[in-house]
C-alpha positions in Angstrom: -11.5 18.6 -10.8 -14.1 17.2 -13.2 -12.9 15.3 -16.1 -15.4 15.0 -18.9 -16.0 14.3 -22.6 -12.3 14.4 -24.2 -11.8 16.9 -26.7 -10.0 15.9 -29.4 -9.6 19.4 -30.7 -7.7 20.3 -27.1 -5.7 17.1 -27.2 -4.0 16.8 -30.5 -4.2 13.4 -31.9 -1.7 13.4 -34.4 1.7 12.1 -34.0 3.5 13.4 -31.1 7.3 14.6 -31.5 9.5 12.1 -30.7 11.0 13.6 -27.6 7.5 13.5 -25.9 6.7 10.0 -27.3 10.2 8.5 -25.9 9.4 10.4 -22.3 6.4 8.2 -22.3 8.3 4.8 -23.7 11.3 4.3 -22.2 10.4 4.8 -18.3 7.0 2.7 -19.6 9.2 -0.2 -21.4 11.7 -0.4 -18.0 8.5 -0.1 -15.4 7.1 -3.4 -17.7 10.7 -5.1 -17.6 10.6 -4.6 -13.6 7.3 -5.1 -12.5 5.5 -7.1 -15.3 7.8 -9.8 -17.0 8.5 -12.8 -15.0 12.1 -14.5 -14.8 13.9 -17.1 -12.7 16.4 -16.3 -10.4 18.1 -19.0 -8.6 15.3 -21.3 -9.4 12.6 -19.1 -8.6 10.1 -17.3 -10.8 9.8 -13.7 -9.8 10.4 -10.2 -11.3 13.0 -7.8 -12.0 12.1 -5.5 -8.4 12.0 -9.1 -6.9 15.5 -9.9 -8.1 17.3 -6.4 -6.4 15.2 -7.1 -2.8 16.2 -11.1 -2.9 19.5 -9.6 -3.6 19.4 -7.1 -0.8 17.5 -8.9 1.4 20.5 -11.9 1.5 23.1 -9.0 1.6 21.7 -7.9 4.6 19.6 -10.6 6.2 21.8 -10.6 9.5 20.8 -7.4 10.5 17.4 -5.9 8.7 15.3 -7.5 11.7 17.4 -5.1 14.2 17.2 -2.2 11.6 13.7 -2.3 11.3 13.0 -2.7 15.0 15.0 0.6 15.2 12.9 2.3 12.6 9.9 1.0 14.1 11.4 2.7 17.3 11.8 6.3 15.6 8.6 5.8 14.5 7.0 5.5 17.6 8.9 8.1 19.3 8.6 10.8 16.9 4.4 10.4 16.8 5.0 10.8 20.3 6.6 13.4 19.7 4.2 15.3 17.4 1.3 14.5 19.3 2.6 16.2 22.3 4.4 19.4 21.0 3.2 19.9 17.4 6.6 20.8 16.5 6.0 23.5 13.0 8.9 21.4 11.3 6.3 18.6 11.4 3.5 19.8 10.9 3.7 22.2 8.2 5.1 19.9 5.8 2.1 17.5 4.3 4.4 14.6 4.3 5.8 14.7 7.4 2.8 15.9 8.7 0.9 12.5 6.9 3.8 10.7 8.4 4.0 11.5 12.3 0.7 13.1 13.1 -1.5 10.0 13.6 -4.6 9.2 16.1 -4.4 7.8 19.3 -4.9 3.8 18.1 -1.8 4.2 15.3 0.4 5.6 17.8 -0.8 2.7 20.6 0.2 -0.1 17.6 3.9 1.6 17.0 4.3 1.5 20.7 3.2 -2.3 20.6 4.9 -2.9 17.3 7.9 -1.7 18.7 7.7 -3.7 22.2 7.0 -6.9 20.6 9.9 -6.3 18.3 12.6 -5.6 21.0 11.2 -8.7 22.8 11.6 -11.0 20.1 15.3 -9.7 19.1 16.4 -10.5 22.4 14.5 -13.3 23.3 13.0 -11.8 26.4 9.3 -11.6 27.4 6.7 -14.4 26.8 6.9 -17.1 24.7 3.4 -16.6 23.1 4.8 -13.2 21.6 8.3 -14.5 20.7 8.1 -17.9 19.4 9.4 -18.7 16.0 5.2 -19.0 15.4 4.8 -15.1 16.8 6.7 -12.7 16.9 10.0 -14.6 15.3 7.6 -15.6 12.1 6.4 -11.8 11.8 10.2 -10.3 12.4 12.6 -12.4 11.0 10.3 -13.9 7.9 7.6 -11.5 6.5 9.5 -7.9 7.9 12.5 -8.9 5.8 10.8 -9.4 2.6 8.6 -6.3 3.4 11.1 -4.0 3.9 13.4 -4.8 0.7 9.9 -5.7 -1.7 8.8 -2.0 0.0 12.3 -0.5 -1.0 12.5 -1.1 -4.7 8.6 -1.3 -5.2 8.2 2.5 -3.0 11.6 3.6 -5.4 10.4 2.3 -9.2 6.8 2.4 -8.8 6.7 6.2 -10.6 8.0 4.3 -13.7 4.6 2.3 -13.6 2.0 5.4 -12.2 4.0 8.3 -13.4 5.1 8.0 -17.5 1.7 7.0 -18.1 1.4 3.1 -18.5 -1.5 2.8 -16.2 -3.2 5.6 -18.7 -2.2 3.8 -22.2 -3.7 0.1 -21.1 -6.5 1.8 -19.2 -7.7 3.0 -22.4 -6.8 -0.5 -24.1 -8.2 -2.6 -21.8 -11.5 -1.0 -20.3 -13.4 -2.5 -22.7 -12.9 -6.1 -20.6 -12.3 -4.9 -17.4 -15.5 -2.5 -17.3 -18.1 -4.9 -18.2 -16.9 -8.1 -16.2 -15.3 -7.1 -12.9 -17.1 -3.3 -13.4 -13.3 -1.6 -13.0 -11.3 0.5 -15.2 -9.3 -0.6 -17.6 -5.9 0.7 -15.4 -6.9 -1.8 -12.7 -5.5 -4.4 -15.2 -1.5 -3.1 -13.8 -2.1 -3.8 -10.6 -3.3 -7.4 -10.9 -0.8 -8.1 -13.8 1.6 -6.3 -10.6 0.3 -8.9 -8.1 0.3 -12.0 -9.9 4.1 -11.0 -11.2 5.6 -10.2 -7.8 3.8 -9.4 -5.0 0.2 -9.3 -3.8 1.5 -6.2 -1.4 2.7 -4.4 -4.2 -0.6 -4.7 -6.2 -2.3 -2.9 -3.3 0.2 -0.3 -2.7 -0.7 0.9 -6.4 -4.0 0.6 -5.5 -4.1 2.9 -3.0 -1.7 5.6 -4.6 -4.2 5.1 -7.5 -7.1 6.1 -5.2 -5.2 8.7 -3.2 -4.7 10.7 -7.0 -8.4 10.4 -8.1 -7.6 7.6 -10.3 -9.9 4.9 -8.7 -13.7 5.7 -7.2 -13.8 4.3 -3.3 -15.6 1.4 -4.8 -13.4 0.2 -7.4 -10.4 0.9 -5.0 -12.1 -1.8 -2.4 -12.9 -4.1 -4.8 -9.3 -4.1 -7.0 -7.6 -4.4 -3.5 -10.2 -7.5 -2.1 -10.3 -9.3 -5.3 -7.1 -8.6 -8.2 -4.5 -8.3 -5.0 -3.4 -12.4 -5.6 -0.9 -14.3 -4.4 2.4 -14.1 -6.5 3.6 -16.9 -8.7 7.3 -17.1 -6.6 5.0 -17.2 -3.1 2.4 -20.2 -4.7 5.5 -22.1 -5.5 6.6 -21.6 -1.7 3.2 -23.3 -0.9 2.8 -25.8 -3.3 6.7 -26.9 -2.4 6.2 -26.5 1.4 2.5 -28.6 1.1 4.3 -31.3 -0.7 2.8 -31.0 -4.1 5.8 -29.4 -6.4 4.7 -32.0 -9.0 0.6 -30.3 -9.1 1.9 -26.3 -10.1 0.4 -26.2 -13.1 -2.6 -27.6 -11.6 -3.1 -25.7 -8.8 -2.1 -22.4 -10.1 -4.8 -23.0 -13.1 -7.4 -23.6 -10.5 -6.4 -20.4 -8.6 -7.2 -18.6 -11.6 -10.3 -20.1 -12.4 -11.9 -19.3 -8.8 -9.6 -16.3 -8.4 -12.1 -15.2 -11.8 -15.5 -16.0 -10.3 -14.7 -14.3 -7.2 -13.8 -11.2 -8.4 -16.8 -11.4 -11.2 -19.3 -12.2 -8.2 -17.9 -10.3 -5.1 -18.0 -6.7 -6.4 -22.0 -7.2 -6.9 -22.6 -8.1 -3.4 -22.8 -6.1 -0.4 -20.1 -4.9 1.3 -18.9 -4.1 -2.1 -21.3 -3.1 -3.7 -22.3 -0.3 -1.3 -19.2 1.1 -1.6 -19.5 5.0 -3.2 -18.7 5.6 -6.6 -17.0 8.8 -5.7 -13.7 9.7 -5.3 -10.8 10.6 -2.8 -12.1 14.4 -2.5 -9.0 16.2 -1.7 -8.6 15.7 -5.1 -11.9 14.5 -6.6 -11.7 13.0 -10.1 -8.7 12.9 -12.2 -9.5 10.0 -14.7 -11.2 9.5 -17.9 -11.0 6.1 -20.1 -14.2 7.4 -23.0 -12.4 7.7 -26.4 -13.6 10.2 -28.8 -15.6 8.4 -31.7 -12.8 9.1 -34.6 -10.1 8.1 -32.9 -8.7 4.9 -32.4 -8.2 3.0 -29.0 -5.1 2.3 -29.5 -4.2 6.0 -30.6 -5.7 7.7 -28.0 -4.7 5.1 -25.3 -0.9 6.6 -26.7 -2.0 10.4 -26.6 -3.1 10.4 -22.8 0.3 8.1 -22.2 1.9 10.6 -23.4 0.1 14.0 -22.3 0.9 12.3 -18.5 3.8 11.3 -19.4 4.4 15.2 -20.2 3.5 16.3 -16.3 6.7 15.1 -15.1 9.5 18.0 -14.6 12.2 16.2 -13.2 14.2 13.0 -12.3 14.4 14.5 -9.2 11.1 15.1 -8.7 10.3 11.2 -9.4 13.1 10.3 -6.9 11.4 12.3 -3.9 8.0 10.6 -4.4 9.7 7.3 -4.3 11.7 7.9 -1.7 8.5 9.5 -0.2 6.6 5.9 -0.9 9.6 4.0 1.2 9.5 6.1 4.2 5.7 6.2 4.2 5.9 2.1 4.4 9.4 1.9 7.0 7.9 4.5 9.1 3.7 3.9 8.8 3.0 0.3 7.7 5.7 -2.2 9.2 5.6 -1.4 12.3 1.8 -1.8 12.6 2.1 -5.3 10.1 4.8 -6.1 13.5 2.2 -5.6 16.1 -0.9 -6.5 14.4 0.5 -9.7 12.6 2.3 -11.1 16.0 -1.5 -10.6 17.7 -3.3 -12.2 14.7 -0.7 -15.5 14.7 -0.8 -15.1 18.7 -4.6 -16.1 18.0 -4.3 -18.3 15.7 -1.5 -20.7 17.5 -2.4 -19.9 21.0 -6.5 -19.5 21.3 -9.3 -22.4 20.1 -10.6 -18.8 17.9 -9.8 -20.8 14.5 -10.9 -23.8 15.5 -14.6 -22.9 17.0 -15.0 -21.0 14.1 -14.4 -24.0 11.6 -17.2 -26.0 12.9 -19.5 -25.3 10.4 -17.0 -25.7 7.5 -16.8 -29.5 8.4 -20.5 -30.2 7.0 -19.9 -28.4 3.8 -16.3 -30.2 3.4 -17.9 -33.7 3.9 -20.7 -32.5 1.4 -17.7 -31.9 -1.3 -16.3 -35.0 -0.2 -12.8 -33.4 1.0 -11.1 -36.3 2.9 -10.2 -35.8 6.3 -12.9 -32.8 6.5 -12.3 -32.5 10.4 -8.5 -31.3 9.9 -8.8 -29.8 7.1 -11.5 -27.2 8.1 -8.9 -24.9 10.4 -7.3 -24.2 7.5 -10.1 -23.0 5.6 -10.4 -19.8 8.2 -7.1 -19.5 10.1 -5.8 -17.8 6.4 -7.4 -15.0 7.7 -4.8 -14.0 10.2 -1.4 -15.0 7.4 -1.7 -16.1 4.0 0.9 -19.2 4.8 -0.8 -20.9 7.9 -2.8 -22.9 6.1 0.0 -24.7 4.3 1.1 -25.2 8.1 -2.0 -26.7 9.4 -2.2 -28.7 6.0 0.9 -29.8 5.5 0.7 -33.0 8.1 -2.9 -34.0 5.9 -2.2 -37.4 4.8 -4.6 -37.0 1.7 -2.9 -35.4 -1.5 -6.1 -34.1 -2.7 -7.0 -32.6 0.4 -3.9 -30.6 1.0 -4.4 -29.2 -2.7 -7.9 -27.5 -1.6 -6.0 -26.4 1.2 -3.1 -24.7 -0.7 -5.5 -23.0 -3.3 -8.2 -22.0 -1.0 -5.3 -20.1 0.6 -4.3 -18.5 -2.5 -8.0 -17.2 -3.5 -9.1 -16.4 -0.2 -6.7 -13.1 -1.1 -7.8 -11.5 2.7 -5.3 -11.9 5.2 -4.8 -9.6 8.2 -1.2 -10.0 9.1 0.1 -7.8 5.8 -2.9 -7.2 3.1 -5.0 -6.3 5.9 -3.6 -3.7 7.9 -2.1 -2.4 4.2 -5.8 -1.8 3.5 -7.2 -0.6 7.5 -4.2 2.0 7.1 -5.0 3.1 3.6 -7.3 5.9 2.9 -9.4 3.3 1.1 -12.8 2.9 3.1 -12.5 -0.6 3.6 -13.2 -1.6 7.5 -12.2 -5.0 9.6 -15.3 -5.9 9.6 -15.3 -5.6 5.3 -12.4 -7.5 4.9 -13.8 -10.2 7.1 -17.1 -10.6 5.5 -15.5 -10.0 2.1 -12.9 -13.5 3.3 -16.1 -15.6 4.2 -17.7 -14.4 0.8 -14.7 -15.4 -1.1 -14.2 -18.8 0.8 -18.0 -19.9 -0.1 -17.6 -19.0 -3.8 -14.0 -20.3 -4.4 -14.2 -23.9 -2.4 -16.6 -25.8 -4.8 -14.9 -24.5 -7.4 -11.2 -25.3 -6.0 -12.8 -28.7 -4.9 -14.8 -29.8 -8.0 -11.0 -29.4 -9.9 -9.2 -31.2 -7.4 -11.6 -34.0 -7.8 -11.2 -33.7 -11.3 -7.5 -33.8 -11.2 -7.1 -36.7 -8.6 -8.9 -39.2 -10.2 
């Protein structure tokens, strides 16, 4: 479906009755309360879907580790399953179908997934998979959070996608977001979505954008690389576990700031760049931010809200497609975030990998006149396998200033394979390893100057 020129004519501009207006408001206003406004909750700044997976998760933190590993076991078994018998109650339904028909490599990680999470539950098998710095870290830290973040995120997320938000600041916002980071103005939700609650979430709406003709291949990679940042509630867990609780302000600020160049600079350079400006074609193009000449921004920003806002028959219907988002997560992502994080930290704590490669980081550290360039330079590339081992390699640095390089560089670097990584390899974004790896060395030689000149700056 080609989308061209609007028509005002075909999309009346004048006021809306108030029925259709309020369709597009009030799921709008709650999706913003939820996902967009930040609060504190026992101490913590995070967001409204934040709160009800903190809650659940400490309801239930005894036994989602043995849940999951269950799930991740049905998982398995029934894309064994399919593969072998093609079983017509699978495979004619597209979701199902999406769900348990995989290849031959997605099967082999649920299998592994699902090994290494019945070893680490009971303690049995090697101690390089089930170490609190393996296997334990991946199951009983980040698959936790996952699954109750994934719950409420997979559930609410229509309020955000479905009642037309995305298509109201789109419209607002493209003027800014075209010209400097060469994106639509929707892209705006899902870094406003990151930076509120969770880097994971921003890329789930990322790829549901791309997967409904909303986002070309090339803006899909380059809002998931580069607007997919760390959460303000997970930079407070780094600054606090780093030692520096007292340099927030500071350090978020310089996130920011080098978060901004990076995601200015990265989408003109190759891999990026190369990307295809075309879209997902099962369903080709379903987007257009141009606004007729005699009609305001603001007014038709409101009148596409509302015309999407319109396409919704049912609460029923919105229920499905969120409950369709949660399974799609359980069923599809943890388990391979469960076999393919344990093997990235297994690397990481158990192999020289990281360390060879930070060799050549120690010259350019000494040249920015980090202190204690030799320790810190692990830390500048082991963020590639998790987003928190950085802090952990940093957090025995004597020098203050050098463990603040350390916790921002591991808050712009944005790339890390153990969750954002694998959400992107098993999206339908074309984005491969090698991408994400190039695209992690590309942000790590634009964002440390910056990162270091401020630190410099602020330890004086």
């Amino acid at each position: 479906m080609e989308v061209g020129k609007p028509n005002v004519s075909e999309l009346q501009t004048q006021s809306r009755p108030l029925k259709e207006a309020m369709k597009f408001i009030i799921p709008s206003f709650i999706g913003v309360l939820l996902f967009l406004i930040p609060v504190t909750y026992e101490g913590n700044m995070t967001i409204g879907v934040g709160i009800f997976a903190s809650y659940f998760q400490g309801m239930f933190e005894g036994i989602l580790p043995l849940f999951m590993t269950v799930i991740f076991g049905l998982s398995a078994l029934m894309a064994i399953y399919t593969k072998m018998f093609k079983p017509q109650w699978i495979v004619k339904q597209s979701f199902l179908k999406g769900l348990f028909d995989v290849g031959y490599f997605w099967i082999a990680t649920r299998v592994i997934g699902t090994v290494f999470a019945v070893m680490t539950v009971n303690g049995i098998g090697p101690e390089w998979i089930i170490s609190d710095y393996t296997g334990g870290t991946v199951l009983y830290s980040l698959v936790p959070v996952l699954t109750t973040w994934f719950l409420f995120a997979g559930l609410l997320m229509p309020l955000l996608l479905d009642f037309g938000l995305m298509d109201f600041f789109g419209t607002l916002l493209q003027k800014i977001m075209k010209p400097l980071f060469q994106l639509p103005g929707r892209s705006s939700i899902d870094a406003l979505a990151s930076w509120m609650g969770s880097g994971t979430v921003g890329v789930l709406i990322t790829t549901k954008q791309f997967e409904e003709g909303y986002y070309t291949k090339r803006e899909a990679a380059v809002i998931a690389t580069n607007f997919s940042v760390a959460s303000i509630a997970f930079s407070l867990v780094i600054v606090s576990f780093i030692g520096l609780e007292s340099m927030f302000v500071q350090l978020y600020g310089t996130v920011v700031i080098a978060g901004i160049a990076a995601a200015v600079i990265c989408p003109r350079i190759p891999p990026l760049s190369r990307k295809k400006d075309t879209y997902y074609e099962p369903v080709g193009m379903q987007i257009s931010e141009t606004v007729p000449d005699d009609v305001s921004r603001l007014q038709w920003g409101f009148e596409k809200a509302v015309e999407k806002a319109s396409e919704v028959k049912s609460v029923g219907e919105v229920t499905k497609k969120g409950l369709q988002n949660v399974l799609d997560i359980w069923f599809g992502l943890i388990p391979l975030v469960m076999a393919l994080g344990t093997l990235a930290l297994v690397v990481a704590e158990y192999t020289p990998v990281f360390n060879i490669m930070a060799y050549p980081v120690v010259p350019f550290l000494e040249l920015l006149q980090i202190p204690q360039a030799a320790d810190a330079a692990p830390a500048m590339i082991v963020g590639f396998a998790d987003m928190f081992l950085p802090a952990v390699v940093g957090s025995g640095i004597e020098s203050e200033l050098t463990r603040f390089v350390i916790a921002a560089m591991s808050l712009t670097q944005l790339i890390y394979m153990s969750e954002i990584g694998i959400l992107l390899i098993k999206s339908k974004i074309p984005i491969s390893f090698l991408d994400l790896f190039i695209i992690f060395i590309q942000r790590t030689i634009i964002t440390l100057p910056i990162v270091a000149l401020l630190a410099h700056f602020f330890f004086m």
